[in-house]
PAZAPA-4460 file (N, C-alpha, C; in steps of 0.05 Angstrom, whole numbers, plus 32768, in hexadecimal, padded with zeros to 4 digits):
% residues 87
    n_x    n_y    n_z   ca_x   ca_y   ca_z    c_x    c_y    c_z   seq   type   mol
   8CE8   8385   7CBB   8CD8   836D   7CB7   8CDE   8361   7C9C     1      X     A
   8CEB   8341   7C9A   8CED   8336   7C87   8CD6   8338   7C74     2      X     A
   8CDC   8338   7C58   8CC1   8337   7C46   8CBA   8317   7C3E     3      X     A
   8CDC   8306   7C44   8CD0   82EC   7C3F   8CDE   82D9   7C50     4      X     A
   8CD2   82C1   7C52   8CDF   82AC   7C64   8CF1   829F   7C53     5      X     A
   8D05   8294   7C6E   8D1C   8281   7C5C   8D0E   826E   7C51     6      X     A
   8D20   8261   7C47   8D17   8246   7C2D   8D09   8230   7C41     7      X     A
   8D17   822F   7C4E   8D10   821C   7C69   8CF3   821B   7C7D     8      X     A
   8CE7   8232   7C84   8CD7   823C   7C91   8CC3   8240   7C78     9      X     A
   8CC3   8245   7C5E   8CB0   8249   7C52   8C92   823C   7C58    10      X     A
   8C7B   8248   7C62   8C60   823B   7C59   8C5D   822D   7C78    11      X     A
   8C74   8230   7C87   8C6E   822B   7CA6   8C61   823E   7CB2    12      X     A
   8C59   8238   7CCB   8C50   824E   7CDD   8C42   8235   7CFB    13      X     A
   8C47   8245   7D12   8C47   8233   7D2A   8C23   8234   7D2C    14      X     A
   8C2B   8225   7D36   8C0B   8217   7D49   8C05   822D   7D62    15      X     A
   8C16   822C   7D6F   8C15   8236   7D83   8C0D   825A   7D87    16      X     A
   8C11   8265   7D72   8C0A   827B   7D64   8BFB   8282   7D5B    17      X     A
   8BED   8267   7D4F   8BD0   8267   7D3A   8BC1   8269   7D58    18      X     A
   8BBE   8259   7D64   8BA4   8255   7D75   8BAC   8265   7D9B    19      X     A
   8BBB   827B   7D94   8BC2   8282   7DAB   8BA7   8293   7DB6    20      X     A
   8BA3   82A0   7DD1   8B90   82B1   7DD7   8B96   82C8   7DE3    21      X     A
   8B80   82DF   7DE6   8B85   82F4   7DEE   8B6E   82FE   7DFD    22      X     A
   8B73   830C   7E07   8B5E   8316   7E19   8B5B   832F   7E14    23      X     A
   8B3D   833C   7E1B   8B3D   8361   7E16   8B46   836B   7E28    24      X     A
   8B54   8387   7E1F   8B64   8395   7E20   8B7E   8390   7E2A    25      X     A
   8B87   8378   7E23   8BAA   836E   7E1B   8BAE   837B   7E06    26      X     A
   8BC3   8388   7E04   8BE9   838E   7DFC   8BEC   8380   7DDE    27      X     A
   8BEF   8384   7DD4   8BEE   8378   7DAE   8C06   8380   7D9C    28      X     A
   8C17   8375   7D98   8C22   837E   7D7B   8C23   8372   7D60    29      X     A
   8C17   837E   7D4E   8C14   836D   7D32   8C38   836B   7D27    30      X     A
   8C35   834C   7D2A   8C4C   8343   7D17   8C3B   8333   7D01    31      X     A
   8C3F   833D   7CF1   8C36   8320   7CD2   8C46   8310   7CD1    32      X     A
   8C31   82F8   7CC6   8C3C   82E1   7CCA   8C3F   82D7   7CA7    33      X     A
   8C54   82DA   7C9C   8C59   82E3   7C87   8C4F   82B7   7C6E    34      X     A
   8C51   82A7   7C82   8C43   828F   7C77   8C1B   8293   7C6D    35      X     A
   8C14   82AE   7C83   8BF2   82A3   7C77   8BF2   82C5   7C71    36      X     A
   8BDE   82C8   7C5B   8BCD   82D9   7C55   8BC6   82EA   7C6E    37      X     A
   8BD2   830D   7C6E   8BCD   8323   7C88   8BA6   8325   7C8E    38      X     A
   8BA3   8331   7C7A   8B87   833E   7C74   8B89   835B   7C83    39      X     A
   8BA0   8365   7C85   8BA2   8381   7C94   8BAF   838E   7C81    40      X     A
   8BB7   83AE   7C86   8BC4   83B2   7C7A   8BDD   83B4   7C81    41      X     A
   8BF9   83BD   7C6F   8C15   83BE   7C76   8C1A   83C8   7C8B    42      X     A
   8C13   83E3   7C87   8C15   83F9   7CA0   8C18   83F8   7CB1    43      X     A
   8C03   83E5   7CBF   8BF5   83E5   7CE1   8C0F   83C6   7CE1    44      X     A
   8C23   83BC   7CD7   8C3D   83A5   7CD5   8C4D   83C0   7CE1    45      X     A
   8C49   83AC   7D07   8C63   83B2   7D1C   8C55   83CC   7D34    46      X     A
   8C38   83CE   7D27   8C32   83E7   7D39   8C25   83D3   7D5C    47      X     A
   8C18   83DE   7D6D   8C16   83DD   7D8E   8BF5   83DB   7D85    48      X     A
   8BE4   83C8   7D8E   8BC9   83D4   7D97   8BC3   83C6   7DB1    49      X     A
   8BA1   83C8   7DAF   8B93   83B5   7DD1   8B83   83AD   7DC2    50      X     A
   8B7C   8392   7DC6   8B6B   837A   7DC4   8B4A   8386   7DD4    51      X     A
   8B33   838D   7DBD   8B24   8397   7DC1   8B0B   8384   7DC9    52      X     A
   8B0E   8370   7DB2   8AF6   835B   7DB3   8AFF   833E   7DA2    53      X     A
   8AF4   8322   7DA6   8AF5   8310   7D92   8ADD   8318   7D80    54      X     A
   8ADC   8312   7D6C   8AD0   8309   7D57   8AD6   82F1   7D44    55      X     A
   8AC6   82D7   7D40   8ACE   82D1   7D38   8AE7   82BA   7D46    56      X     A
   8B03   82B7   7D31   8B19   82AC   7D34   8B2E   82BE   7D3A    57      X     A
   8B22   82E2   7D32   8B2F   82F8   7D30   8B26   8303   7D4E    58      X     A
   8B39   8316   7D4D   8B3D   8322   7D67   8B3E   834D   7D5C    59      X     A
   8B2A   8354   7D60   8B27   8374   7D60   8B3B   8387   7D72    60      X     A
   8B4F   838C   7D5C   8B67   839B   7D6F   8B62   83B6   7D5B    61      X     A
   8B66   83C4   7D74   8B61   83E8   7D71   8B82   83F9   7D77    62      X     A
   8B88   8402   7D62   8BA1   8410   7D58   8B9F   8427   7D52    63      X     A
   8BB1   8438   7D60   8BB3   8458   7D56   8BC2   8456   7D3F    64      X     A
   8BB2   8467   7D31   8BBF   8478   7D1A   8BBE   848E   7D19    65      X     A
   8BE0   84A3   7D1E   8BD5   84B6   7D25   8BC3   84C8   7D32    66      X     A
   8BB6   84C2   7D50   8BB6   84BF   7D60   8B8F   84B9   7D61    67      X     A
   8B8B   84B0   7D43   8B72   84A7   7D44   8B71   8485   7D4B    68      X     A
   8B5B   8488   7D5C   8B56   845B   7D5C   8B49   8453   7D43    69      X     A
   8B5A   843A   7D39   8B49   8431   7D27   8B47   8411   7D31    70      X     A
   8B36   840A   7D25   8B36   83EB   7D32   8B3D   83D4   7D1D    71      X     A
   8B45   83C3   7D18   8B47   83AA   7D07   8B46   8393   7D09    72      X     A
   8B3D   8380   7CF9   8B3D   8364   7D02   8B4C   835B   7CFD    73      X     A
   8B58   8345   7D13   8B6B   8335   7D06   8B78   8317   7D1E    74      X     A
   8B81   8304   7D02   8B7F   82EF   7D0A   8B96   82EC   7D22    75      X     A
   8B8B   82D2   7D35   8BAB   82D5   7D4A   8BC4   82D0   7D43    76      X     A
   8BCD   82C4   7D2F   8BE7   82C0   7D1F   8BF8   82D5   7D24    77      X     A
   8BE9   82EE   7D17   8BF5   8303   7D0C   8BFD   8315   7D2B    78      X     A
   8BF6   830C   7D3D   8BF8   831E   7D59   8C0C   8313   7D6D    79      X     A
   8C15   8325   7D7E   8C2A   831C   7D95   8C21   8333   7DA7    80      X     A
   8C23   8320   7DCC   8C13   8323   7DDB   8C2E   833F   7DE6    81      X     A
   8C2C   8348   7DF7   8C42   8363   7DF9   8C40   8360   7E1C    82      X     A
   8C51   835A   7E27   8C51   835B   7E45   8C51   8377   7E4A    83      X     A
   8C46   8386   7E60   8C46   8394   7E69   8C53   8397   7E87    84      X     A
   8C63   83A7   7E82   8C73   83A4   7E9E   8C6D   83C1   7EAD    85      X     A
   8C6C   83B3   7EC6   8C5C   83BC   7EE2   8C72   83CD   7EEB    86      X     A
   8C69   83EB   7EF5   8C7A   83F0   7EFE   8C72   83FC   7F18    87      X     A
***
Protein backbone atom coordinates (compact mmCIF):
# COMPACT_ATOMS: atom_id res chain seq x y z
CA UNK A 1 0.00 0.00 0.00
CA UNK A 2 1.27 3.36 -1.27
CA UNK A 3 2.00 5.79 1.70
CA UNK A 4 1.30 8.67 -0.78
CA UNK A 5 -0.61 9.78 -3.80
CA UNK A 6 0.85 11.02 -7.04
CA UNK A 7 1.17 14.75 -7.50
CA UNK A 8 -1.85 14.50 -9.68
CA UNK A 9 -4.43 12.63 -7.54
CA UNK A 10 -3.39 14.55 -4.43
CA UNK A 11 -6.50 15.68 -2.08
CA UNK A 12 -8.87 13.68 -4.62
CA UNK A 13 -11.02 10.96 -3.71
CA UNK A 14 -14.32 9.66 -5.73
CA UNK A 15 -17.86 10.35 -4.97
CA UNK A 16 -18.87 7.27 -5.68
CA UNK A 17 -16.96 5.76 -2.75
CA UNK A 18 -17.82 8.44 -0.30
CA UNK A 19 -21.50 7.67 -0.43
CA UNK A 20 -21.50 4.00 -1.41
CA UNK A 21 -23.71 1.34 0.80
CA UNK A 22 -23.58 -1.79 2.54
CA UNK A 23 -25.64 -3.99 3.98
CA UNK A 24 -25.22 -6.36 7.31
CA UNK A 25 -23.34 -9.03 7.08
CA UNK A 26 -21.56 -8.13 3.61
CA UNK A 27 -17.92 -9.01 2.83
CA UNK A 28 -15.60 -5.78 3.64
CA UNK A 29 -12.11 -4.95 2.99
CA UNK A 30 -10.48 -1.87 4.56
CA UNK A 31 -8.53 -0.03 1.94
CA UNK A 32 -7.61 3.68 3.20
CA UNK A 33 -8.33 6.23 1.40
CA UNK A 34 -5.14 8.00 1.82
CA UNK A 35 -6.93 11.86 0.65
CA UNK A 36 -9.16 11.96 4.14
CA UNK A 37 -8.27 11.37 7.70
CA UNK A 38 -8.56 7.00 8.66
CA UNK A 39 -9.72 7.34 12.36
CA UNK A 40 -8.64 3.51 12.54
CA UNK A 41 -5.76 2.12 13.18
CA UNK A 42 -2.74 0.99 10.63
CA UNK A 43 -3.01 -2.56 11.39
CA UNK A 44 -6.59 -3.47 10.65
CA UNK A 45 -5.02 -1.47 6.50
CA UNK A 46 -5.85 -4.57 4.01
CA UNK A 47 -7.43 -6.94 6.66
CA UNK A 48 -11.35 -8.97 5.62
CA UNK A 49 -14.32 -8.13 7.99
CA UNK A 50 -18.57 -8.21 7.89
CA UNK A 51 -20.56 -5.19 8.03
CA UNK A 52 -22.22 -5.48 11.46
CA UNK A 53 -24.39 -2.31 11.78
CA UNK A 54 -24.74 1.54 10.42
CA UNK A 55 -24.15 4.03 12.82
CA UNK A 56 -24.24 7.14 11.98
CA UNK A 57 -22.34 7.90 8.36
CA UNK A 58 -20.04 4.94 9.71
CA UNK A 59 -20.65 1.51 9.23
CA UNK A 60 -19.60 -1.13 12.38
CA UNK A 61 -17.29 -3.75 10.84
CA UNK A 62 -16.11 -6.62 13.11
CA UNK A 63 -12.44 -7.98 12.37
CA UNK A 64 -10.46 -10.79 13.76
CA UNK A 65 -7.51 -10.26 15.44
CA UNK A 66 -6.00 -13.16 16.13
CA UNK A 67 -8.79 -15.02 16.26
CA UNK A 68 -10.54 -12.53 18.64
CA UNK A 69 -13.66 -10.18 17.11
CA UNK A 70 -13.13 -6.78 17.51
CA UNK A 71 -15.40 -4.31 16.06
CA UNK A 72 -14.63 -0.70 14.53
CA UNK A 73 -16.11 2.17 13.13
CA UNK A 74 -15.61 3.34 10.09
CA UNK A 75 -16.39 5.66 7.34
CA UNK A 76 -17.51 4.18 3.69
CA UNK A 77 -14.51 5.70 1.84
CA UNK A 78 -12.21 3.64 3.55
CA UNK A 79 -14.13 0.18 2.60
CA UNK A 80 -14.49 -2.15 -0.54
CA UNK A 81 -17.41 -4.38 -0.96
CA UNK A 82 -15.69 -8.19 -1.52
CA UNK A 83 -17.84 -10.44 -3.86
CA UNK A 84 -18.29 -13.61 -2.65
CA UNK A 85 -18.28 -16.34 -4.95
CA UNK A 86 -20.84 -19.12 -4.89
CA UNK A 87 -19.78 -22.29 -5.13
Amino acid sequence: MPRTKKPREKGKFSFSRYFQKFREGESVAVVRELAMKAGFPKRIQGRTGRVVKKQGTAYEVEIKDFNKPKKYLIRPIHLKKILEAKV
